[in-house]
N, C-alpha and C positions, 0 to 999 in steps of 0.2 A: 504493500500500500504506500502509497506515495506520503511523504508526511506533508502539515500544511504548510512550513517555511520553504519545500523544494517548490509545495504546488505555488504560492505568491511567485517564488524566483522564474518560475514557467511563465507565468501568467503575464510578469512583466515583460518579456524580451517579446510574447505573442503581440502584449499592445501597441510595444514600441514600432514591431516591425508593421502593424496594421498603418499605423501613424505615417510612417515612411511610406507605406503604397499606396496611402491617401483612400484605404478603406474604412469602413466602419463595421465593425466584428464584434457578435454580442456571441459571448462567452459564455456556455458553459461549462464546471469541472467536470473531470469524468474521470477513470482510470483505465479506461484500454477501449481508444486515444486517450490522450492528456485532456483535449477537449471535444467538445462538440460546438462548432461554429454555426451564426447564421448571420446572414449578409443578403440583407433584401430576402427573395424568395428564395435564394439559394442557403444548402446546408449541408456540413461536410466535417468531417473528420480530421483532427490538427493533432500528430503527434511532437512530440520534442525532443531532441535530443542535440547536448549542448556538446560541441567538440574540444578538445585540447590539443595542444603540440607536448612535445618532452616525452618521455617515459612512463609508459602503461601497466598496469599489473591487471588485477582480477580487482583489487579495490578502487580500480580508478585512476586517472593522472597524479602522479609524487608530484608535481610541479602545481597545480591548482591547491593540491592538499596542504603543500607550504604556506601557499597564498592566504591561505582561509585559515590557516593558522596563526600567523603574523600578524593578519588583519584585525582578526580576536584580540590579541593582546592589544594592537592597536586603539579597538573599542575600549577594551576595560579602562586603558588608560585617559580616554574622554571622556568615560563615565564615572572614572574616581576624580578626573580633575573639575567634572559640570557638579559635581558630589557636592563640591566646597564652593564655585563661583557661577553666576548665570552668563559668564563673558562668552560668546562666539570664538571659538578660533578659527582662523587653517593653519593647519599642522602636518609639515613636510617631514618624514625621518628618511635620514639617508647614511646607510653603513650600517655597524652592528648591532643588532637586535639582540644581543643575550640578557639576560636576565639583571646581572648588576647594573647594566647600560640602562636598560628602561626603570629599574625600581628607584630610578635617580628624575624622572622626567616630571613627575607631577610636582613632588616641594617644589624644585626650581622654579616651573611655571606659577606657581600661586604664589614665591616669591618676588616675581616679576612685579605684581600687582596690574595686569591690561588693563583695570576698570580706568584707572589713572589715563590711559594714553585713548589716545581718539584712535577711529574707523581707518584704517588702512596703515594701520605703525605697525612696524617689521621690527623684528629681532631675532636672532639664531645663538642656539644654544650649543655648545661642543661639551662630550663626555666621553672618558674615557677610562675603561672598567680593561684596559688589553687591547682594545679598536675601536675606531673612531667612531661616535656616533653623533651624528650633526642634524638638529633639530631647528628647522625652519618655523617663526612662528610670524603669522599676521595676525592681527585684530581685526576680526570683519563683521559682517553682516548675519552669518548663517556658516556653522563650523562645516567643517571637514578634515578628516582626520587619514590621512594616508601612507605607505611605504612605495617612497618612491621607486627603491631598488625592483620591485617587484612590474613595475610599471613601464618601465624602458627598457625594452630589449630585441632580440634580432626576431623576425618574423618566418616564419614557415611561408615559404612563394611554390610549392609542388606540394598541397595538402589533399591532393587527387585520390591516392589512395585513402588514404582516413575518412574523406565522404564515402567513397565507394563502400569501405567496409561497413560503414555505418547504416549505408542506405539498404547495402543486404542484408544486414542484422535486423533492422527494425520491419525489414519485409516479411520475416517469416511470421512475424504478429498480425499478418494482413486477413487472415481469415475474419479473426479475431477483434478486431477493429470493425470489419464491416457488418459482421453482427448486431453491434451496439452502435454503428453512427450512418451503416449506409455504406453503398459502394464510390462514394468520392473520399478519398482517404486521403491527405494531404503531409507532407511532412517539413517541419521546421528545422533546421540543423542550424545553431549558432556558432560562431564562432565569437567573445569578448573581447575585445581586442584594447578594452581597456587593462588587462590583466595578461602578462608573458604568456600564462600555458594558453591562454588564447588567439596568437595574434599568427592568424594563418589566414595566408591570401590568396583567393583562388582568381587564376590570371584569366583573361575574357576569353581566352581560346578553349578553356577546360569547360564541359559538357558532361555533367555525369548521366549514367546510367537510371531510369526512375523504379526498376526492378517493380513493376506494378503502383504505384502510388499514383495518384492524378497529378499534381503537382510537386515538387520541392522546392524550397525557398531557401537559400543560404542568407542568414543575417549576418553582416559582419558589424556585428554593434560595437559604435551609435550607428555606422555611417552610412551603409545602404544594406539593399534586400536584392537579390540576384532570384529569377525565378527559370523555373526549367518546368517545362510541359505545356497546359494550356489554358496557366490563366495570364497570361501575356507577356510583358515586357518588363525588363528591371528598373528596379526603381532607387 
């Protein structure tokens, strides 16, 4: 069963990518598809599956797995530092994340005092527990908390195989799908490209295979939606 934080994180890349096609898709949950779509009179079956680069086991991408680990610690540390003050930040960390380096992030920042300095006042923090860890801090409007390291890096440009695999994988559920949504079964593969284990680019000449699905749609979120079959043109 799908839990409800995977089904919100589905639910979001479906809306986004509607956004981009300049559709309007009223959504339902489901569990085998993800959803049940309907768009005017038409209604149809939306699976999801999200892609990664890097290194694969049986649990999934190491590389995402990082990500979403880091990221956590990240949060708790804007939720022990909103704990004590209601100030917005954006909060850039770049270099080492071990544990002495971060249990040092939040005093320092509530020593700062931000309530003191206006809307767009910059300061960066350096710690060092063994390696360098360098804390970019603004005062802004609406926080955000990020690891940069995680965020820039080299991109997958032959992710050819990894759809393909994908798109055969999730076919043999095709019976199964059309039981519960109907014989238009559509499939969503993302790619994040906000995040390394995500950032694979599929080149305009690459064509995959639809192994039975009516359509596929590759998201490369944010930036566009690529469609293969016959609901038309990329967007």
């Amino acid at each position: 069963m799908t839990r409800p934080s995977q089904k919100e994180h589905e639910r979001f890349f479906v809306e986004r990518a509607a956004e981009l096609l300049g559709k309007i898709w009223t959504l339902e949950d489901c569990e085998c598809p993800d959803f049940i779509v309907t768009e005017g009179a038409q209604r149809f079956g939306l699976e999801v599956r999200e892609l990664f680069t890097g290194k694969q086991s049986g649990a999934g991408s190491h590389m995402k797995r990082t990500e979403s680990e880091t990221q956590q610690a990240v949060d708790d540390l804007r939720h022990d530092y909103e704990a004590t003050t209601n100030i917005p930040l954006s909060v850039r960390f770049v270099g080492d994340m071990c544990d002495e380096n971060i249990a040092k992030v939040v005093p320092i920042l509530v020593a700062k005092d931000f309530s003191s300095e206006p809307i767009g006042h910059q300061d960066f923090i350096d710690i060092d527990a063994g390696e360098r860890l360098r804390v970019h801090v603004t005062r802004a409007c609406v926080a955000g908390w990020f690891y940069v390291n995680h965020r820039v890096g080299w991109v997958d440009r032959e992710p050819i195989k990894r759809i393909a695999d994908a798109i055969e994988e999730k076919s043999k559920n095709l019976p199964r799908y059309r039981e519960t949504a109907g014989p238009d079964i559509r499939l969503l593969i993302v790619a994040d490209h906000i995040y390394n284990s995500g950032k694979l680019m599929l080149e305009e000449r690459a064509a995959p295979a639809l192994h039975g699905f009516q359509v596929i749609y590759f998201f490369s979120y944010p930036q566009s939606v690529k469609i293969f079959g016959c609901a038309g043109n990329s967007a």
